[in-house]
BANULUM-668842 format. One record per residue (C-alpha): y, x, z. Coordinates in steps of 0.2 Angstrom, whole numbers, plus 5000, padded with zeros to 4 digits. Example, Ala and Ser with C-alpha at 12.3 -4.5 7.8 and 13.67 -1.06 7.14 Angstrom:
BANULUM-668842
   yy   xx   zz
 4978 5062 5039
 4995 5068 5036
This chain:
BANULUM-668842
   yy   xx   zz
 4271 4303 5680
 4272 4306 5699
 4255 4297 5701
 4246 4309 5691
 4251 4323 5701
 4244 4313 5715
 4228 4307 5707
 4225 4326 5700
 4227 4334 5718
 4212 4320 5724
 4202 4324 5708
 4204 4343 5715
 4198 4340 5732
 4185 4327 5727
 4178 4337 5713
 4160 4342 5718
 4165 4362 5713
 4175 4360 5730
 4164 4349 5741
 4145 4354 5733
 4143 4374 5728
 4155 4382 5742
 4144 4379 5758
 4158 4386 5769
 4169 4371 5767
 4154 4359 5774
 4165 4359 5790
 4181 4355 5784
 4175 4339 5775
 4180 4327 5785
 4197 4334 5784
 4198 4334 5765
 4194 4317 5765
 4203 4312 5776
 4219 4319 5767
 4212 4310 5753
 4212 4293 5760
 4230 4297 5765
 4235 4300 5744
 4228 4284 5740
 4243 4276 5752
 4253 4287 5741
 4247 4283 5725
 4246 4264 5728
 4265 4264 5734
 4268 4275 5717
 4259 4260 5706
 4270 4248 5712
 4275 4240 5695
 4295 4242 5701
 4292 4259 5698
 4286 4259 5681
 4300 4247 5677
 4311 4262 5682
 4300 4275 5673
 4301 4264 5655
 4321 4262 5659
 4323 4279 5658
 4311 4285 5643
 4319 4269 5633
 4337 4277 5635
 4329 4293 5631
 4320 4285 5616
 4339 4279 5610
 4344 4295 5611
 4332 4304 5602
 4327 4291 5586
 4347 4283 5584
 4347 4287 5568
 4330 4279 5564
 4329 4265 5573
 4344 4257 5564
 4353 4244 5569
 4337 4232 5572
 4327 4244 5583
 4344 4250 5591
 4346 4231 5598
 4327 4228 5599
 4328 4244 5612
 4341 4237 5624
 4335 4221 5625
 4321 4229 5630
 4330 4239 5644
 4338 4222 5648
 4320 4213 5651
 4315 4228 5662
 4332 4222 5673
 4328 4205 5673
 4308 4210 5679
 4316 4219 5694
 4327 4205 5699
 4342 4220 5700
 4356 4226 5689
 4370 4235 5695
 4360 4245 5707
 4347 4254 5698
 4353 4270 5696
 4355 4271 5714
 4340 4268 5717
 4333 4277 5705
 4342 4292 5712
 4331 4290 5730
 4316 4286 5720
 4318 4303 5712
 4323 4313 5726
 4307 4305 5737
 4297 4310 5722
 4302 4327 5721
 4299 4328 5741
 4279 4322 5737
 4276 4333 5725
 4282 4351 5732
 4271 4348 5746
 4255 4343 5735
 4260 4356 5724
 4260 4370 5740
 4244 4362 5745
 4236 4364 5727
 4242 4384 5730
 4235 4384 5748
 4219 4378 5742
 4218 4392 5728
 4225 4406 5741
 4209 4400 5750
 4197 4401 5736
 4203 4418 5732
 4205 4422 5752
 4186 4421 5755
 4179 4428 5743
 4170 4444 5750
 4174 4439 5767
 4160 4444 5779
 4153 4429 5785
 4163 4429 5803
 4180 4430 5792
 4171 4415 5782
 4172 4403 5799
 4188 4409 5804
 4198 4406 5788
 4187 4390 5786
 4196 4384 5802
 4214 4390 5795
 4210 4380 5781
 4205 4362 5792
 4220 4367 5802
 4231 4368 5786
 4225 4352 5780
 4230 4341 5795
 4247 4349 5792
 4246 4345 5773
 4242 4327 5779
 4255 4323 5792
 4269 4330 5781
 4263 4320 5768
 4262 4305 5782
 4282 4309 5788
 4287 4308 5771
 4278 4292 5768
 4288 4285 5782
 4302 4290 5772
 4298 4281 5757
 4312 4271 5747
 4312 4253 5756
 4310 4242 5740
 4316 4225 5745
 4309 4215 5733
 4296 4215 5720
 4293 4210 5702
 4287 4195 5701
 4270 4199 5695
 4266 4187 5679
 4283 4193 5671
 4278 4211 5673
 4260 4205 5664
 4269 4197 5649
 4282 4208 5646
 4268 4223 5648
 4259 4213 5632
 4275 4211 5622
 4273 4217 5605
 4292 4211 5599
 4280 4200 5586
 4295 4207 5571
 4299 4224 5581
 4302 4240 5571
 4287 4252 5569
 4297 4265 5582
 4301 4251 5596
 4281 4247 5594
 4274 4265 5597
 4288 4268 5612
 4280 4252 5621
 4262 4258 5616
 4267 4276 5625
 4276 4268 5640
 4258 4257 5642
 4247 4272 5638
 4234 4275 5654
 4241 4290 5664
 4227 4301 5662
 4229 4297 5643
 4247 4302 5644
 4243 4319 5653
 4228 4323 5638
 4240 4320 5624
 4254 4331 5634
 4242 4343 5633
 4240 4343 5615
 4256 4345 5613
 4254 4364 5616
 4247 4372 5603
 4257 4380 5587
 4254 4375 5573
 4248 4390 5561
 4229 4388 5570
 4224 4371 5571
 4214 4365 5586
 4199 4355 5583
 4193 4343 5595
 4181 4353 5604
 4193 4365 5606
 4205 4352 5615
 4191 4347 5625
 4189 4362 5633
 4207 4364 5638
 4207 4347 5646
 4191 4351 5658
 4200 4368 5660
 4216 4360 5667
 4208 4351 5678
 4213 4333 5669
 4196 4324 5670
 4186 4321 5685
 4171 4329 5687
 4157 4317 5693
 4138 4318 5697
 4126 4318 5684
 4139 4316 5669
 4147 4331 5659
 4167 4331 5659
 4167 4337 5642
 4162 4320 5636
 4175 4311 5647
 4188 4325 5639
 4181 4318 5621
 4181 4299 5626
 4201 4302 5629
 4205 4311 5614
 4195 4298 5603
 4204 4285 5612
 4221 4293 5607
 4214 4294 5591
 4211 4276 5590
 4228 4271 5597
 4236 4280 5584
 4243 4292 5595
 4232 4307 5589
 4227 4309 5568
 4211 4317 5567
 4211 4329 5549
 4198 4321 5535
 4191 4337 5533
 4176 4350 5537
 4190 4358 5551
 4190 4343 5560
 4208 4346 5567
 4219 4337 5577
 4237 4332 5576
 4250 4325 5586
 4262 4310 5575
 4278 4308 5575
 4286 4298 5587
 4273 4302 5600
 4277 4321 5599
 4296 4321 5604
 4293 4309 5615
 4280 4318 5623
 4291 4334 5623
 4305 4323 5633
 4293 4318 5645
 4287 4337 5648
 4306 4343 5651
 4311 4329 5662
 4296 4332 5673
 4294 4352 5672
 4277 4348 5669
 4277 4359 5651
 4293 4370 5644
 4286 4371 5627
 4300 4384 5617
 4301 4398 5603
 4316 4407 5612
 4307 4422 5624
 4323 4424 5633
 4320 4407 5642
 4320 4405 5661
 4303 4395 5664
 4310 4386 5680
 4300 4388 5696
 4295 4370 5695
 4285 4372 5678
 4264 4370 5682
 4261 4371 5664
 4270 4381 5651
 4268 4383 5633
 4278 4396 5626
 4276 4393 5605
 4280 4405 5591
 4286 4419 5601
 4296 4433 5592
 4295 4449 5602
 4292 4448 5620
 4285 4438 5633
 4297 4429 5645
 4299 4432 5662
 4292 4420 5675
 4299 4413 5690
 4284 4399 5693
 4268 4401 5698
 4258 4391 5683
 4241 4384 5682
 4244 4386 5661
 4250 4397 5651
 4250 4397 5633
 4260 4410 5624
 4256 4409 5603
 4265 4423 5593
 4273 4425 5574
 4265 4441 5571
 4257 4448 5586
 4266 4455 5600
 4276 4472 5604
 4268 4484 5616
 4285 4479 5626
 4278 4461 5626
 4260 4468 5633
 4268 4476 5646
 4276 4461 5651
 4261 4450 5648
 4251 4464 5661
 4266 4460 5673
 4266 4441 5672
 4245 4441 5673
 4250 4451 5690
 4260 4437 5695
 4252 4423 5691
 4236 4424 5700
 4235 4407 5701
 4232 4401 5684
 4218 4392 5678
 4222 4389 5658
 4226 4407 5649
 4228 4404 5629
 4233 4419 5619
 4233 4417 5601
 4239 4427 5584
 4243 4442 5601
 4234 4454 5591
 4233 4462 5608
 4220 4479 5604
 4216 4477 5622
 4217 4466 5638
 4224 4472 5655
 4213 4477 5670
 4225 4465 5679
 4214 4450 5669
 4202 4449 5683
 4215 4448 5698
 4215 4431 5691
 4201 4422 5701
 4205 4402 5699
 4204 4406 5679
 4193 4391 5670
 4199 4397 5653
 4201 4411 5642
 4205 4412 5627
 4213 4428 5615
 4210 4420 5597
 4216 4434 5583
 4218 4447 5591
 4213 4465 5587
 4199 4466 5606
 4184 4476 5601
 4180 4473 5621
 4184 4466 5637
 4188 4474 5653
 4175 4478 5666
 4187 4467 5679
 4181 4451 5667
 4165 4451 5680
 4177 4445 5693
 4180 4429 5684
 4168 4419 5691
 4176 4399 5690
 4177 4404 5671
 4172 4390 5663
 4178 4396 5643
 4178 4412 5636
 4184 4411 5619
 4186 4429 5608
 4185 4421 5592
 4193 4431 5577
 4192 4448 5586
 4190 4466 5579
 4173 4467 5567
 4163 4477 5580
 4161 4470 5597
 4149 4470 5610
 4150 4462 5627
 4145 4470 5643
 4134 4466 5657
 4147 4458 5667
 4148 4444 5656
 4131 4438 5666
 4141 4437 5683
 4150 4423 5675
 4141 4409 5683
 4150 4394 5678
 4152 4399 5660
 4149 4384 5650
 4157 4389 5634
 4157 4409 5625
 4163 4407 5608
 4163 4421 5598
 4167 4417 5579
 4173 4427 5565
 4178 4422 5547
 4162 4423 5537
 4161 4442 5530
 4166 4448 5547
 4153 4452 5557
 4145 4445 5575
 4144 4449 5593
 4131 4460 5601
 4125 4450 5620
 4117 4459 5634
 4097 4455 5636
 4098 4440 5650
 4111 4429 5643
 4100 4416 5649
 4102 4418 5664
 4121 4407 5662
 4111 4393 5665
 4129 4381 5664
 4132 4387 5645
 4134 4373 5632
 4144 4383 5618
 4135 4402 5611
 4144 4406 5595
 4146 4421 5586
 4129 4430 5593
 4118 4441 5584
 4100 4435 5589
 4091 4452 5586
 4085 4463 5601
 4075 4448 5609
 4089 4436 5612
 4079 4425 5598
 4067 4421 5612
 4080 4422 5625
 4087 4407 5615
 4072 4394 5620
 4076 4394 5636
 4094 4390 5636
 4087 4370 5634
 4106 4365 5639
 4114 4371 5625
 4125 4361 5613
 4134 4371 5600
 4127 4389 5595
 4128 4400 5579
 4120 4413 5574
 4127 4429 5561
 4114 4442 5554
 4100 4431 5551
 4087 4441 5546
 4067 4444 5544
 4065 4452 5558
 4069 4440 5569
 4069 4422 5560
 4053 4415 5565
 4058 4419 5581
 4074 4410 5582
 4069 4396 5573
 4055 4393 5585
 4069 4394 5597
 4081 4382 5590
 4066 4369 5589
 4066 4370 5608
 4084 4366 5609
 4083 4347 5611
 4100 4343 5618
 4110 4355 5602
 4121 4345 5592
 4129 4359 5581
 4118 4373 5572
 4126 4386 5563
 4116 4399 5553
 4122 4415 5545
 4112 4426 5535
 4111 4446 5536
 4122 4452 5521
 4117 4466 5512
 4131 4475 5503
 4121 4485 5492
 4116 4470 5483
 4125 4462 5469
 4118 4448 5456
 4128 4452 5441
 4123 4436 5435
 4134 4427 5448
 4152 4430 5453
 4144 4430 5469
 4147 4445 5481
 4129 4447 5493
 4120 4437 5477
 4105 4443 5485
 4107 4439 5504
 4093 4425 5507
 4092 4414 5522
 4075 4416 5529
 4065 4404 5525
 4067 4388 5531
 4050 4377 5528
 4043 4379 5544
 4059 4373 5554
 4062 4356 5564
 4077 4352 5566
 4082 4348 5587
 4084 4329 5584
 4104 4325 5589
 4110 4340 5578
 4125 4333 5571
 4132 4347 5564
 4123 4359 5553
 4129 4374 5543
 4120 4385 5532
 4128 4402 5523
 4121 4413 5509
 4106 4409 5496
 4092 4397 5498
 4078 4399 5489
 4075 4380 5488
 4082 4362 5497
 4074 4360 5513
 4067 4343 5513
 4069 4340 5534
 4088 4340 5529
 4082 4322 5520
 4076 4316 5538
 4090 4320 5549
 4098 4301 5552
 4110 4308 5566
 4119 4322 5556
 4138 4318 5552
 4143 4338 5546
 4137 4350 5532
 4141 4365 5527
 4132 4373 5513
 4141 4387 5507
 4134 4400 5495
 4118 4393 5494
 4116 4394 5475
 4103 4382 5471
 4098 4379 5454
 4090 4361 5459
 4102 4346 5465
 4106 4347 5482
 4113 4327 5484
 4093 4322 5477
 4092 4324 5499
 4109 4322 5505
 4116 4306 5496
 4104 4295 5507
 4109 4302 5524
 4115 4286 5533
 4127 4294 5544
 4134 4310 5535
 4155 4310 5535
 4162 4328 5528
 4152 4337 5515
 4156 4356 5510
 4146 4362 5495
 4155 4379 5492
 4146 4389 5479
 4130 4377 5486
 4124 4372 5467
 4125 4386 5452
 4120 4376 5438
 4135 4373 5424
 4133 4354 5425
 4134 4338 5437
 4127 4322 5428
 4128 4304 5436
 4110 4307 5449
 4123 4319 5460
 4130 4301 5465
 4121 4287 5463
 4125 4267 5467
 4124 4265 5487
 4123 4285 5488
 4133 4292 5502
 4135 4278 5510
 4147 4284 5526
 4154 4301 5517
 4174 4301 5521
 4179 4321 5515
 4169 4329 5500
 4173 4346 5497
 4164 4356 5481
 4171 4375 5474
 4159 4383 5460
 4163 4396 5447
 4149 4390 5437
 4154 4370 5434
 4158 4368 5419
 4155 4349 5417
 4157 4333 5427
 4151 4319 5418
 4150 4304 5428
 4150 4297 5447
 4141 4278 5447
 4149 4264 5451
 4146 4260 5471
 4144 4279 5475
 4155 4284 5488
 4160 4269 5496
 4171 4277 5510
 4177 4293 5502
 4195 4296 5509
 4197 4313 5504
 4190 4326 5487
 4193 4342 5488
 4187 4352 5473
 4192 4372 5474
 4189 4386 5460
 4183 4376 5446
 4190 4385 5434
 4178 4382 5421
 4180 4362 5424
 4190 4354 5411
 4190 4335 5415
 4184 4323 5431
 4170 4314 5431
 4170 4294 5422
 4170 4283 5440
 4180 4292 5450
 4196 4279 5445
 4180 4265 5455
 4180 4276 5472
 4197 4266 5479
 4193 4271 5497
 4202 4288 5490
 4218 4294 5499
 4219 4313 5493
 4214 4324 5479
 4215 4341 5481
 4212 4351 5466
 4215 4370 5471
 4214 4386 5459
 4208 4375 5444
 4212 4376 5425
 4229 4373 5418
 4221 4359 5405
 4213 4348 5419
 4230 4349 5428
 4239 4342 5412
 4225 4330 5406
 4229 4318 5427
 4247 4322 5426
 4256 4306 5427
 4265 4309 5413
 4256 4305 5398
 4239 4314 5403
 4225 4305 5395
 4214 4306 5409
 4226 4299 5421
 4219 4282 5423
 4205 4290 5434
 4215 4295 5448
 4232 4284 5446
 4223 4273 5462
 4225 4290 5472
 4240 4291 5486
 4242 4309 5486
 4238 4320 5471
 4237 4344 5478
 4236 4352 5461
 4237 4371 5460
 4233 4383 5445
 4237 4399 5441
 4256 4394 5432
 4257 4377 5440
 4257 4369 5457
 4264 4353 5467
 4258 4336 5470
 4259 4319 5464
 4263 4304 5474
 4269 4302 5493
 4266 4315 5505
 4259 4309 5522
 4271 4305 5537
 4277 4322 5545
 4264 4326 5560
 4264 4341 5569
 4248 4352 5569
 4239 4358 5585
């Protein structure tokens, strides 16, 4: 791990933020990279492979001592010999954990100082701003000065290093790198996949590691934390956000991160690779994760996490760059007068997470903190922000998602020039966010959720060309054309979501429907931006809109309360790269025959999701429909009585979840002696819940622990 603190620090002082947009350090270049060229010496000595034979030594012990009981006798022996191996690579054995001793203590030694520098350039950062433009030059010159000290210390301790000796012989560190142990144990196989893991990997997943688990953390979510935090390198002419995403799909792939099946899109963190990921946090300081608010966080800690906190907030020697504190049931006013104390202290953090707080209002102190990248106060009970939020000008993500129903954003939210993400979101009956005329102006934004377009933002929206992800609440007349002709501009935006105005008043005593009547504007003269890949529609339509049948690149639908009387899959079930489908109250008829999926019909579709008050009947899916489906999810059918014939033919399925449905359809799949059990016997894992029944049938998946 000590070469990531290494690498990081030279992403820092490479990153064109530090070198490109602050003019005053043009004359203290040379310095920097200088300093620079001096952390590659370090980091190459740091990559010795030596050194990460002493690294996996000590994670295999700790490996023992946290999975004995697993392992078994097998993986037990399977581990030492490991340990052994990693002996004979060094060519040592009775001296390691001498040297391993000096190793650590050199270590520690290199990283305080890179840790003061990290500081020093923030106090600079913070130093300047406002300066008068003599003050610039003269702390400028402080700042080269500093530097040349940061490098010859770094220099002196270098000369210091740990004489090695010796060396492993390169071609035995290579093979045993690619040892699998051909008939090793599951466990021994993931601690050797971690050990290999890619350090900037290895810092992601830490990360991850961070969240409670109450409020899952979608991916784009985690993304934003990881540029945050300073864990990918920003380059010229690419975006970080998609390195950040390359990583965690990489995790994903390697096992090392399970991605949910479902329209949430949510991450989690498997068993081993979560404790093991918390053991390598405490032994470094570089995350305390715990639920106890009387902790000590030691000085040492960068990055602390503290998860499930009762009552208070704890007290805080360290300086950290990250702070995330995550509470049961919000927090006592005692806790916010602690969390104003800490924000006072901590003026150096760049990764503030607040969730579940249900804080009624955030502390002045809020914009003391000018190195912030991200914000984040996620169910809480804010109807504003502070004024001092305008000071936050390295903000990067501002995210106020499940916040009081009223809220409207000041004009200091425009100073925030490197905003690239403002999410705003709310569940679906609570309301939206007003934004001040000129929200174009954030010319860095990527992410606008939550906004309500009416007042001339509509046409505000065209110009914002660089946006990704926006949604949209209170669609309405007035403003429709407008926002659609908008949205058609928006030839980079990959998530659209649309909500329609509700009106109250009106109720369709037809339907069980609340806001029967709210109608999304019509739609016939919309084009959708080309790489949308997401798209979610919310309240009635008065009919399917025939672009939805063109768009080849769209992976995610939501079509919720839509209540079409024609068959909305006649478009959908030939999209060639749709995966989750969520038809919530999207089709009122009383009856789904075998056209709703056809042979060759949903040809990529993983999660499948379908709630209605009005289905009565489910006759028939063809045979060849649904060729991937990994998860149905079918909610408040309480009129459906049986599954369709050909669902027992759609063997990709790994989970049924039948939620809030009748008592007869429960007892006609149970296992024991239902008659229509033969359709979903294939199925793994079997939800069921009616109104005097509820459990599952089969094996529940292996223990994961949410984000």
């Amino acid at each position: 791990m000590a070469v990531c603190f290494v690498t990081l620090f030279q992403w820092r002082l490479n990153s064109a933020l530090l070198l490109q947009e602050n003019e005053i350090l043009f004359g203290v270049k040379n310095q920097i990279l200088s300093l620079v060229s001096k952390l590659d010496e370090v980091g190459s000595f740091l990559g010795n492979p030596f050194f990460w034979t002493l690294h996996a030594r000590e994670m295999a012990k700790s490996f023992l001592t946290l999975f004995e009981p697993e392992l078994g006798k097998k993986g037990k022996e399977q581990t030492v010999s490991f340990i052994r191996k990693l002996d004979q690579v060094t060519g040592v054995s009775g001296d390691l954990e001498r040297i391993w001793a000096r190793y650590k203590t050199w270590v520690s030694e290199i990283r305080g100082t890179l840790r003061e520098a990290d500081d020093y350039v923030d106090d600079f950062i913070i130093k300047v701003r406002g300066q008068t433009e003599q003050d610039q030059k003269e702390s400028t010159a402080e700042f080269g000065s500093e530097i040349e000290n940061i490098k010859s210390r770094v220099s002196e301790i270098m000369n210091r290093r740990p004489q090695l000796g010796f060396s492993p012989v390169i071609e035995d560190f290579q093979k045993l790198l690619r040892s699998k142990f051909d008939e090793g144990t599951p466990l021994v196989s993931c601690m050797l996949s971690y050990m290999n893991l890619p350090y900037d990997l290895k810092l992601s997943l830490l990360f991850c590691c961070a969240f409670r688990r109450v409020y899952p953390k979608t991916k784009a979510d985690l993304v934003r934390v990881l540029v945050a935090a300073g864990l990918v390198q920003e380059k010229s002419g690419e975006l970080m956000e998609d390195k950040a995403q390359e990583n965690l799909e990489r995790l994903v792939d390697l096992g090392m991160l399970e991605e949910e099946v479902s329209i949430l899109n949510s991450l989690s963190v498997p068993s081993p690779y979560y404790e093991l990921s918390l053991s390598v946090m405490k032994a470094e300081d570089f995350f305390i994760s715990t639920a106890n608010s009387d902790y000590i966080i030691p000085p040492t800690a960068r990055h602390v996490s503290i998860l499930e906190a009762a009552n208070t907030i704890t007290g805080m020697n360290s300086l950290p760059q990250s702070l995330f504190v995550s509470a049961k049931d919000g927090l006592s006013k005692v806790s916010s007068d602690c969390l104003r104390n800490v924000l006072h202290n901590a003026k150096l953090l760049r990764v503030l997470n607040l969730e579940n707080t249900k804080l009624k209002n955030l502390p002045d102190e809020i914009g003391q903190l000018l190195n912030l990248k991200y914000l984040g106060v996620t169910h809480s009970r804010l109807n504003e922000l502070p004024e001092s939020i305008s000071n936050l000008r390295n903000l990067q993500t501002l995210d106020i998602s499940c916040s009081r129903y009223e809220f409207e954003l000041s004009n200091g939210v425009l100073n925030l020039a490197q905003l690239r993400h403002l999410k705003m979101n709310r569940p679906m009956n609570d309301g939206e966010v007003r934004v001040p005329q000129g929200i174009s102006r954030l010319r860095n934004l990527q992410t606008l959720e939550g906004i309500y377009a009416g007042g001339g933002i509509a046409e505000e929206l065209g110009i914002m060309t660089q946006l990704r992800s926006l949604e949209v609440r209170r669609v309405s007349e007035d403003h429709a054309d407008e926002l659609y002709f908008s949205v058609m501009k928006l030839t980079r935006l990959q998530n659209l979501s649309l909500f329609v105005e509700r009106e109250r008043e009106s109720y369709d005593s037809s339907s069980s429907l609340k806001y029967g009547n709210s109608i999304l504007p019509c739609l016939e003269s919309f084009s959708p931006p080309p790489l949308l890949q997401t798209l979610e529609l919310k309240w009635r339509l008065i009919e399917m809109p025939l672009w939805l049948g063109s768009m080849e690149n769209l992976t995610t639908l939501y079509m919720c309360y839509s209540h079409l009387s024609e068959n909305p899959t006649t478009i959908l079930q030939f999209l060639p790269n749709l995966k989750y489908l969520q038809m919530a109250e999207a089709y009122k008829g009383r009856r789904m025959e075998k056209e709703f999926f056809r042979a060759r019909g949903f040809p990529k579709l993983e999660y499948l999701e379908i709630s209605s008050h009005n289905l009565v009947e489910w006759t028939e899916i063809e045979e060849g429909a649904l060729p991937c489906l990994k998860e149905l999810s079918i909610y408040y059918c309480m009129e459906l009585m049986v599954l369709p014939e050909g669902l027992q033919h759609v063997t990709t399925l790994q989970i049924l979840n039948l939620w809030n449905v009748h008592e007869d359809l429960i007892r006609r799949l149970s296992p024991n002696g239902g008659p229509e059990n033969y359709k979903i016997k294939h199925i793994p894992l079997v939800i069921y819940s009616g109104h005097m029944s509820h459990g599952f049938w089969g094996e529940r998946p292996p223990r994961v622990t949410n984000l």
